[in-house]
GULUM-337946 format. One record per residue (C-alpha): z, x, y; residue in one letter. Coordinates in steps of 0.1 Angstrom, whole numbers, always signed. Last residue first. Layout:
N
+-------+-------+-------+-------+
:    pz :    px :    py : vexpa :
+-------+-------+-------+-------+
:     Z :     X :     Y :     A :
...
+-------+-------+-------+-------+
This chain:
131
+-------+-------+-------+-------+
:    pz :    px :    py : vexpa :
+-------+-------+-------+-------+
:  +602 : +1061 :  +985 :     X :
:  +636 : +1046 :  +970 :     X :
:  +639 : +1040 :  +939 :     X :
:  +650 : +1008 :  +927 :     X :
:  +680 :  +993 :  +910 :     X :
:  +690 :  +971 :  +885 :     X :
:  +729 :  +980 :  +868 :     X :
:  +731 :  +967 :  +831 :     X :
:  +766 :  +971 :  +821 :     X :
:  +777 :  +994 :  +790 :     X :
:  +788 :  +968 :  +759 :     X :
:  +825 :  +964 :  +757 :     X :
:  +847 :  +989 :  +741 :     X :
:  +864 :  +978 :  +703 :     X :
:  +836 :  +989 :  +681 :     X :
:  +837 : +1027 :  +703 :     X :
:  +871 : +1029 :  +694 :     X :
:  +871 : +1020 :  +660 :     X :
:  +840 : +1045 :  +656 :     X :
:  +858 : +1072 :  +678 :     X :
:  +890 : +1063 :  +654 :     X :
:  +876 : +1069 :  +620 :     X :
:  +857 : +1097 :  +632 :     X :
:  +885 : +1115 :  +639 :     X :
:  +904 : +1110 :  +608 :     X :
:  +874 : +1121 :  +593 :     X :
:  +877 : +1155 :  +610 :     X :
:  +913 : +1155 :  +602 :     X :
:  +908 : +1151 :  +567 :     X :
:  +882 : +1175 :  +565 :     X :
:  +905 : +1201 :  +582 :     X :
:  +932 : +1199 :  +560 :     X :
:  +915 : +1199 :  +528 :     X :
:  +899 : +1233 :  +543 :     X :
:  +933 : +1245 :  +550 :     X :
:  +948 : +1233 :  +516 :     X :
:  +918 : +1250 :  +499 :     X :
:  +917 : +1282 :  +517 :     X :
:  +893 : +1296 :  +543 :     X :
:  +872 : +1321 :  +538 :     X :
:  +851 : +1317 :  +569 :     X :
:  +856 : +1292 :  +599 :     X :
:  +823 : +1298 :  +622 :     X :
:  +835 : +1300 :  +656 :     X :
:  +813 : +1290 :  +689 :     X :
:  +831 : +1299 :  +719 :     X :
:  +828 : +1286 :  +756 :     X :
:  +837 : +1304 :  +785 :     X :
:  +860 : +1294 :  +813 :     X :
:  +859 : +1316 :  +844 :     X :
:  +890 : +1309 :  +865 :     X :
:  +880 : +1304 :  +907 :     X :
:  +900 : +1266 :  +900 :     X :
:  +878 : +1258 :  +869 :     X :
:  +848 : +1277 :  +865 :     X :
:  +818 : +1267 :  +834 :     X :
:  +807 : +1278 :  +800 :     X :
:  +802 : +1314 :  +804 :     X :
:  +790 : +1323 :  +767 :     X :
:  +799 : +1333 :  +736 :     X :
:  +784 : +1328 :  +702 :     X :
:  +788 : +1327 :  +662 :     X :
:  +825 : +1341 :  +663 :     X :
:  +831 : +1345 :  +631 :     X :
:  +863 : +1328 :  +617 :     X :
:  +901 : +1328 :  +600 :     X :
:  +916 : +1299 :  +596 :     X :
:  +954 : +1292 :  +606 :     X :
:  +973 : +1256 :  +602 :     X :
:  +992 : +1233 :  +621 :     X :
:  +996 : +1196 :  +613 :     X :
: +1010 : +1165 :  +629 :     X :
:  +979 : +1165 :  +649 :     X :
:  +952 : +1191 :  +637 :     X :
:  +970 : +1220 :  +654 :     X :
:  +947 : +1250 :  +652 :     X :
:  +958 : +1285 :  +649 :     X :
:  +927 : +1308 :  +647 :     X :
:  +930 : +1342 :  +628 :     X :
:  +900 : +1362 :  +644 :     X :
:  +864 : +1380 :  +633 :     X :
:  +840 : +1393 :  +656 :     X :
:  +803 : +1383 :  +650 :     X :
:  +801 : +1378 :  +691 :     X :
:  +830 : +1392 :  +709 :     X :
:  +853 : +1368 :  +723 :     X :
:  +853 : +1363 :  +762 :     X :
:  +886 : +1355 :  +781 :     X :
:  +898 : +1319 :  +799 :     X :
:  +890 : +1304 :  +769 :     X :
:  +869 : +1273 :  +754 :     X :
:  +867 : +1261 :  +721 :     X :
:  +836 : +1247 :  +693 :     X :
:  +846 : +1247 :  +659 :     X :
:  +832 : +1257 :  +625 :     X :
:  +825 : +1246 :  +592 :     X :
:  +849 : +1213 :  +583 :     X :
:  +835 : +1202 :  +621 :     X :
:  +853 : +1202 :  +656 :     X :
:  +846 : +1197 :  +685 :     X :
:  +862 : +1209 :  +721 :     X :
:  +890 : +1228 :  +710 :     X :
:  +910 : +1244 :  +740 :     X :
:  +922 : +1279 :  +739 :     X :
:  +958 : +1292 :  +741 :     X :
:  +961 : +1333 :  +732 :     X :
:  +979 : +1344 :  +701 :     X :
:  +981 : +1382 :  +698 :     X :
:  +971 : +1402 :  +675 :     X :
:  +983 : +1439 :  +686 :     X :
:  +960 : +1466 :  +680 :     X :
:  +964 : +1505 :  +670 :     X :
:  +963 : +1541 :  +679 :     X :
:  +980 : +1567 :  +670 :     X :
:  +992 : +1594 :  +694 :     X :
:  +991 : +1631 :  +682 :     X :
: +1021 : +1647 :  +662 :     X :
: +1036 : +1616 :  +651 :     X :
: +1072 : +1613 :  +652 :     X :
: +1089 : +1602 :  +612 :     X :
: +1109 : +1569 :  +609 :     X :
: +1135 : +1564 :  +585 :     X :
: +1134 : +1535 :  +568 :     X :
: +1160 : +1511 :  +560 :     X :
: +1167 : +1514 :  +601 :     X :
: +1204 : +1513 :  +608 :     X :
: +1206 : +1550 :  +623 :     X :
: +1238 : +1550 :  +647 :     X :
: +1258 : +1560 :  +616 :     X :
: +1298 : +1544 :  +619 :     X :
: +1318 : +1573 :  +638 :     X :
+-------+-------+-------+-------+
């Protein structure tokens, strides 16, 4: 009979339980974005000064950047959900992913001021108030 063990490694019982974490991705929404930090919403609270892997997809790009969460607070409910809004403080990033964000970042700005050359002028609405 062929060995039911195919591990490399054999694996030894614990006498007490261990304990651990899983990371996890979770979605979240970006809502800014600078080449220091980020601000995003989730359905679940993050820990202020508590340190994460973030996965952002800067267009055609993904990368991961580790950062500080510099504040958390209930930002607003959608459909009886509690949203709260996360500011993150990217730390020790590398140089591709800071490259990476800077580039997208101006990208960005690039098109808002395109964007904002190309809309027509806001309309002048007169009014009065009414006693």
């Amino acid at each position: 009979m062929a060995d039911e063990n195919k591990r490399d490694n054999e694996r030894v019982a614990v006498p007490s339980p261990l304990y651990g974490e899983v990371k996890v991705y979770q979605p979240m929404t970006i809502l800014d974005i600078s080449r220091g930090g980020a601000q995003i919403e989730t359905p679940f609270a993050l820990q202020i000064d508590s340190l994460h892997d973030f996965r952002l997809s800067l267009g055609e790009r993904s990368i991961v950047v580790k950062g500080r969460v510099a504040h958390c607070h209930i930002g607003e409910l959608k459909e009886g959900i509690i949203i709260y809004r996360t500011g993150v403080e990217f730390i020790e990033a590398s140089g591709h992913v800071q490259s990476a964000i800077v580039h997208f970042v101006e990208a960005l700005k690039l098109v808002q001021k395109a964007a904002a050359a190309a809309a027509p002028p806001p309309s002048i609405v007169e009014g009065q108030i009414a006693e």
